[in-house]
Residue, then its C-alpha position, 0 to 999 in steps of 0.5 A: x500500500x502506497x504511504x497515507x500523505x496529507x498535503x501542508x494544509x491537511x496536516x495543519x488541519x490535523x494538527x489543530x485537531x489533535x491541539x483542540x483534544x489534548x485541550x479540551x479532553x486531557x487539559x494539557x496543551x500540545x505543541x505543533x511538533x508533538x502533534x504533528x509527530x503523534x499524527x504521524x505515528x497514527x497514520x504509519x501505524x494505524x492508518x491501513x486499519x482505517x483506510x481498509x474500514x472505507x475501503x469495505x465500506x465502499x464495497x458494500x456500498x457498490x454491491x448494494x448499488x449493483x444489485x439495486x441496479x439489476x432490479x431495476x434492468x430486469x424491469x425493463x423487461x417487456x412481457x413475452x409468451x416465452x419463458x425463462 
């Protein structure tokens, strides 16, 4: 699997919101660089985790689409006197 990366103003917006837990949650604050750190660390340790949870996500969304799909071909069907 390819590295996750985030572009500079993803990763500001990451780090901000690791600032805003350890604020609001832990009451301690956290620099940039610590927080930049421990997103890092997330994201090469865990981040497959994640990306495997939209990836299963997205394919039950598929499936779920395809088979509504085919529904939805079959009544196209004209009536015949031949059967299936």
């Amino acid at each position: 699997m390819k590295p996750i990366t985030f572009s500079r103003e993803e990763t500001r917006a990451l780090v901000g919101e690791i600032q805003e837990y350890f604020r609001e949650e832990l009451d301690q604050d956290i620099g940039a660089l610590p927080a930049e750190m421990l997103m890092r660390f997330f994201g090469e340790k865990m981040g497959a985790y994640f990306y495997n949870r939209g990836v299963y996500d997205a394919q039950e969304l598929i499936t779920k689409r395809m088979e509504s799909l085919s529904y939805d071909v079959f009544a196209l069907e004209q009536p015949t006197k031949h059967l299936r």
